[in-house]
N, C-alpha and C positions, 0 to 999 in steps of 0.2 A: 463521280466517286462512288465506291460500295455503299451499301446501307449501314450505319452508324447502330451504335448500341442504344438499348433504353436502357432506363433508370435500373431497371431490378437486376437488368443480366450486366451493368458494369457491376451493382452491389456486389451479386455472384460472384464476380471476379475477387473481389475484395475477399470476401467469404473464406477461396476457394487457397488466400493468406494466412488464415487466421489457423492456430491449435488447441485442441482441447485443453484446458484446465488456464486458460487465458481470461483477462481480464483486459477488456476493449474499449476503452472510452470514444464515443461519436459525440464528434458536433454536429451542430444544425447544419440543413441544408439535406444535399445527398447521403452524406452518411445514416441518417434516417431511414433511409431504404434496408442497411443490410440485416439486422434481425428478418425484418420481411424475407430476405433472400436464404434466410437458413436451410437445411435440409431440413424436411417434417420429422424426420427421427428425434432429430434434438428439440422438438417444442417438448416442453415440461422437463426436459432432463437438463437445461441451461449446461451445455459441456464448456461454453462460453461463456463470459460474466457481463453483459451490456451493462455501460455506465452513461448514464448520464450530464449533463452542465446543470441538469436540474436535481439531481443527487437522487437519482433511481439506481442501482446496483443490483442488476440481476432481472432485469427486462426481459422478455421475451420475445415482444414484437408486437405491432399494432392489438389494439384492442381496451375495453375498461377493465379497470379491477374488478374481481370477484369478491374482495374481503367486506366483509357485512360494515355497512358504516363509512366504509373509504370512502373519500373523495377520488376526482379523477388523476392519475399518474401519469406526467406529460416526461415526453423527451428532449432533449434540448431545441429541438423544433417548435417545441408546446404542442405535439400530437398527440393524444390519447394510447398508452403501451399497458401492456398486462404485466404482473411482476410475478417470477417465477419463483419455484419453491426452493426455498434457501436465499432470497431474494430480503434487500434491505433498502433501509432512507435513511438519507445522511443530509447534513447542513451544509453547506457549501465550502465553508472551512475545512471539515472534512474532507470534502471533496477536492479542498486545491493542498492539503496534503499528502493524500494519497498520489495526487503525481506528481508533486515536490520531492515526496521519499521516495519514488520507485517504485510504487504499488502497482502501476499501471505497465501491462506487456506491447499493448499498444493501443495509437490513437487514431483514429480516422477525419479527415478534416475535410472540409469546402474551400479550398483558398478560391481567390480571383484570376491568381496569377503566382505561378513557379519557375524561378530561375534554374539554370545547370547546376549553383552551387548547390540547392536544396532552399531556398530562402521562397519565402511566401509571404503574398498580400493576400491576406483576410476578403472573404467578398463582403463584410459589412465596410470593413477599411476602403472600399474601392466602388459601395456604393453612396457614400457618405464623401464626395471628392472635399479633398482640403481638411478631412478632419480625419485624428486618427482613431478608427473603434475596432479594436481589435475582438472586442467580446474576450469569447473564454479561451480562443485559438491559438493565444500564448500560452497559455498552460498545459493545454493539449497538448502542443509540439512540445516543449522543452521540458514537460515532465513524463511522456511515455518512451518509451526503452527504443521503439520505432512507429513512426509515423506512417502512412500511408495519404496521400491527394489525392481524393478525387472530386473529379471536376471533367466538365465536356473538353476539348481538344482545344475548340476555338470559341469564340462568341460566337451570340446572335449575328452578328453583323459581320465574321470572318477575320476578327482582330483574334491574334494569336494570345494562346495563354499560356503556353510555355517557353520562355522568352530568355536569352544570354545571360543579362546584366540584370541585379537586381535593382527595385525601385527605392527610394530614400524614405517613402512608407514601410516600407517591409516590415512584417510583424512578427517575424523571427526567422534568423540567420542560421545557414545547415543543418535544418530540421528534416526537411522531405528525405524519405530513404526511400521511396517506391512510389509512382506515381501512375493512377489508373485514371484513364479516360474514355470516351467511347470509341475510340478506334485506336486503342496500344495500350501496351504495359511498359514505363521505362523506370530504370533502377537511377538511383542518384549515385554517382561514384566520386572520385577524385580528380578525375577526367572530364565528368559533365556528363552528360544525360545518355545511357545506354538505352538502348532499343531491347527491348526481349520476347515483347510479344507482341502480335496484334491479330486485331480481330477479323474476322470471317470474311476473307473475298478482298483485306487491304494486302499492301504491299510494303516494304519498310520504304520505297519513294515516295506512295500516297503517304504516308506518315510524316516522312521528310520535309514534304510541301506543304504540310500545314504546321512545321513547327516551327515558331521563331528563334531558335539555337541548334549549333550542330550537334548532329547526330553521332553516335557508333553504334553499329548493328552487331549481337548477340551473334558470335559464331553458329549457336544453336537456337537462332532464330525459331520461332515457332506461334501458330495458332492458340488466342488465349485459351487458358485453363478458367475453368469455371465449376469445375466438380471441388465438394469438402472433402479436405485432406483428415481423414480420421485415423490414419496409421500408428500416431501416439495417444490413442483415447484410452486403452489398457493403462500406460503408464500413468497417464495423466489424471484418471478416474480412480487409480487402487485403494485410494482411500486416506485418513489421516487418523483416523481410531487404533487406537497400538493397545495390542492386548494389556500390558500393564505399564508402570512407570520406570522399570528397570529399563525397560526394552525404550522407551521414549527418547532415554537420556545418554543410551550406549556409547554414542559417538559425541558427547561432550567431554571437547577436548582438554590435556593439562593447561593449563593458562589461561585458560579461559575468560573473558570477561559476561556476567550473568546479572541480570534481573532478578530480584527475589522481591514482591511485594509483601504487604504487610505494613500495618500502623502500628499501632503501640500493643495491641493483643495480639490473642492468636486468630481473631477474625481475620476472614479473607487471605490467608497464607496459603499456599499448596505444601501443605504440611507432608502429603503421600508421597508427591518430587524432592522433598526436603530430606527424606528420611532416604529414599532411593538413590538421592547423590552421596549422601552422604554412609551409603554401604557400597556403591560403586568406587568410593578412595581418590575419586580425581583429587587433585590439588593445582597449589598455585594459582588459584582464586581471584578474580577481581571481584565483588560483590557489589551491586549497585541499588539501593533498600534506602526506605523510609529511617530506618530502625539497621543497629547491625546484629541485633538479638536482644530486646529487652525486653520480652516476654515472659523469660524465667523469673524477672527481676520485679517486674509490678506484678504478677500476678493475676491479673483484670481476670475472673469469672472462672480461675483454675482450682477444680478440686481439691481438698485438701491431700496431703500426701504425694500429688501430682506434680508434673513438671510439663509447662508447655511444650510444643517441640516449636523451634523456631529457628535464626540463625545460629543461634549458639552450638548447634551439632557439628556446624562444619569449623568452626571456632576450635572446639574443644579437640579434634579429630586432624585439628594443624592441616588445613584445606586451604584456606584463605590467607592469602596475602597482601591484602588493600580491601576498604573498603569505604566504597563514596555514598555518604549518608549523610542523614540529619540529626538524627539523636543513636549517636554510638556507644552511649553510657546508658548506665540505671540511674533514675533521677533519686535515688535513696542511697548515700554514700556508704550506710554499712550492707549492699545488695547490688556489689558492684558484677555486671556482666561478663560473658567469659569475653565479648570484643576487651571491655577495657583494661580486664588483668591483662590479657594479650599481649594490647600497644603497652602498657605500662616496661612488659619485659622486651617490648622492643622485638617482638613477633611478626608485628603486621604493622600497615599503612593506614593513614586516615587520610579522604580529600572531604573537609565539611562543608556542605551546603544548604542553606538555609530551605526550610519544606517547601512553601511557595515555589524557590527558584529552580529547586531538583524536578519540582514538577513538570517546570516549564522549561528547563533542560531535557527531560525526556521525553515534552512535545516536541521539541523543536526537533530534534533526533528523529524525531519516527516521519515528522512533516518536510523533513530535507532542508532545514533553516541551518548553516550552519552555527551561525552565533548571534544572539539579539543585547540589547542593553537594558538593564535593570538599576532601580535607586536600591534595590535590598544587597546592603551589604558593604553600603559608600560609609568611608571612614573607619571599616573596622577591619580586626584581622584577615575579614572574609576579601577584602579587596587588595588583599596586600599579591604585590605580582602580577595585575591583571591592567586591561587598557583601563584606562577612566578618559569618558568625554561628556562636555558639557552643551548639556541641550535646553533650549528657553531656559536660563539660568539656574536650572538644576543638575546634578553630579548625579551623575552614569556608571556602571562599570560592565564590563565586555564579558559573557560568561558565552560557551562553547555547549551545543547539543551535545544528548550522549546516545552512542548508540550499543549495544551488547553483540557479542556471538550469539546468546542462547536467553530466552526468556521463560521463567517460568512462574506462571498466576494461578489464580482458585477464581472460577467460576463459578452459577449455583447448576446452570443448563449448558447445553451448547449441542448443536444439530452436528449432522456428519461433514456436512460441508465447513462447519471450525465455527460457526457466526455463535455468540455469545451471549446470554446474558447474565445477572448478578444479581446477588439479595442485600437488600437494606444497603449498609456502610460496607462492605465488604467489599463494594465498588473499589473504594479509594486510588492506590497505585496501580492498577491491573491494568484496567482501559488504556489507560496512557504511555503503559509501557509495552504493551504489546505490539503499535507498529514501528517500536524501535530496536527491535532486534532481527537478527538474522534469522532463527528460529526460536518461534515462540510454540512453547507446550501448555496446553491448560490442561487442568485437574476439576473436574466438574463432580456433581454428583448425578447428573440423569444424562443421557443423550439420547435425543430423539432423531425423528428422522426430516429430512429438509420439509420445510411449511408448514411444523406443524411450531414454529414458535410463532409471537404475535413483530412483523416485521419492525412494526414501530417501539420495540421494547429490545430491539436486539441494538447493544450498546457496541460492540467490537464485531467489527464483518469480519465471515469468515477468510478472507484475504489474507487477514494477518495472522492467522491461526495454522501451525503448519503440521501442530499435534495434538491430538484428544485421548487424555485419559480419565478413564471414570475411578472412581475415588473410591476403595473398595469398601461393602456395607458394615464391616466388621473393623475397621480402622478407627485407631482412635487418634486426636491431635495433641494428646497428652502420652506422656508417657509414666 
């Protein structure tokens, strides 16, 4: 038989899969190799986003940190990797909601063993006989958009690893959509396992003979590919900094359903996006807010003579038609808000939820949870219409992730790559709503350039961030 591939030139191959402005999760094992296999153009410029099982986002490829102080930064191998500029750390939570929601473009994994349907055993599941340990390779597969196998052809021993039927271990079903080994490239279809490349000097019958499922050979058969595909790096690199917040919000549509943070002041609002939707005139509004404008109405730290800017613009300007909050009144009945003269005339919609629960409604939206159960809200109006179930003899009720078209937060920093951070309490809703929207705009007051924020203080990776606008120096959040 020809000579079989090593480790770094199947990486390559893998590589030669991947597009700029991607986001790659590798597990252990092999996948370890492919930042090693990058082109040298891209070290420092990360046009890739390497993720780790260990919560590194934005690796570069073997090596320690340089950051004064750090500790070592391991890859889901536990190998020592360098973390690049624009580069962040996350908790694992994080990390298994980012591919629960979607965050992830794809993943690269080690299985043991790959069926025709796409189903795989784990090699920790298949070194461990009789017990099942999948590690993180569930999450890998069934939260990136496409998967990628790679693994050698056969065993040490000439036991085949790409095989018919799957095993009753399997660690997840029609996951594989490409599968790279050292001697071919095959596509998982509907069909079972196509042939489309192989490497240097094989044949698709040498291939044949070492697989344990039938094959179909690729009309346009061909020697693998191993060079990076950079023909969408222009698109993919142009940027996310939008010269103002007009231009941000252009294409938020009528009907919209939208994120607006904010607590009970006007801290932490994007007061500049606030003002911008509401001279752009969309309407038909779903609003999804702490608050559905009581700013104007407590007053917290506003000038005299002044008036906050908050939800109340789009209120006042009949833009909104629902809005799902928590406190949609003024807590002072002769300082009642324009939300609640609104619904009073039968304007608009209210869906109320309790703060805690909206919060954890707009994690679970951004982490891909459809619906979880909560005691906040058993017995009262708040559970009227909803499942209730009863678990170790306490009452449950069934609340629903939320997710938006468009989000817009107040940030205090954020680099060009979108990554985030925030001052004091201003925090609040922002973080959490940001990975649950379809696009999310932040309104910062500085951007700087990727690495030069501290990685361990950046609170929302830029992942989620899919617009930067800076806050202009002459803006005020009163009006």
């Amino acid at each position: 038989m020809p000579e079989r591939l090593d480790e770094l030139t199947m990486a390559r191959r893998v590589v030669a899969e991947l597009r700029p402005g991607q986001v790659v999760a590798l597990g252990a094992g092999l996948p370890g190799r492919v930042p090693e296999a990058m082109p040298p153009f891209a070290t420092g410029t990360a046009p890739v986003q390497f993720l780790s099982e260990s919560g590194v986002l934005g690796y570069v490829g073997p090596g320690e940190s340089s950051r004064p102080g750090a500790g070592a930064l391991v890859d889901s191998g536990g190998n020592p990797v360098a973390l690049g500029p624009g580069g962040s750390l996350l908790s694992l939570g994080d990390l298994a909601g980012m591919l629960r929601g979607g965050a992830v473009d794809v993943a690269v994994i080690q299985p043991a063993q790959v069926s025709s349907g796409g189903d795989f055993i784990s090699w920790t599941t298949a070194a461990t006989p009789g017990i099942f340990a999948p590690g993180a390779a569930v999450d890998l597969a069934m939260g990136a958009q496409k998967v990628i196998a790679l693994l050698p052809h056969t065993g040490s021993d000439g036991t085949r690893n790409l095989v018919a039927d799957s095993s009753p271990l399997t660690d997840g079903r029609n996951c594989v959509n490409l599968i790279v080994t050292d001697v071919a490239a095959l596509r998982v279809t509907e069909q079972g396992l196509e042939l489309v490349e192989v490497a240097p000097g094989w044949t698709a019958d040498d291939v044949a003979a070492l697989t344990g499922a039938p094959l179909t050979v690729a009309p346009n058969l061909r020697e693998m590919t191993l060079a990076w595909n950079d023909a969408d790096a222009d698109a993919a690199t142009a940027g996310k900094v939008y010269p103002d917040g007009p231009a941000a919000i252009a294409d938020l549509p009528e009907g919209a359903t939208v994120m607006i943070d904010g607590f009970g002041g006007p801290g932490g609002m994007a007061h500049y996006l606030l003002v911008s939707l509401r001279d752009q005139g969309t309407g038909n509004l779903t609003i999804i807010s702490n608050t559905a404008g009581i700013a104007r109405s407590v007053n917290f730290g506003t000038p005299p003579g002044r008036l906050a800017i908050d939800h109340s613009i789009l209120i006042d300007h009949r833009q909104v038609r629902k809005a799902i909050a928590t406190y949609p009144v003024s807590p002072s009945a002769s300082r009642p808000s324009s939300f609640e003269l609104a619904y009073r005339r039968g304007e608009v919609e209210l869906e109320l939820v309790p703060q805690g629960t909206l919060a954890e409604r707009l994690r679970a939206g951004g982490a891909g949870i459809a619906a979880f159960y909560t005691p906040t809200g058993v017995g009262t109006l708040i559970a009227e219409g909803k499942e209730t179930r009863t678990i170790d003899g306490k009452d449950y009720i069934l609340e629903e992730g939320l997710r938006a078209d468009f989000c817009l937060i107040r940030g205090h920093k954020a680099d060009t790559l979108g990554n985030v951070v925030y001052k004091g309490t201003s925090r609040n809703f922002n973080a959490v709503m940001a990975p649950a929207a379809r696009i999310t705009v932040v309104e910062v007051d500085e951007i700087v350039a990727p690495g030069e924020l501290d990685p361990e203080l950046i609170v929302t990776p830029g992942i989620y961030v899919n617009r930067i606008v800076k806050r202009p120096e002459d803006f005020s959040a009163y009006e």
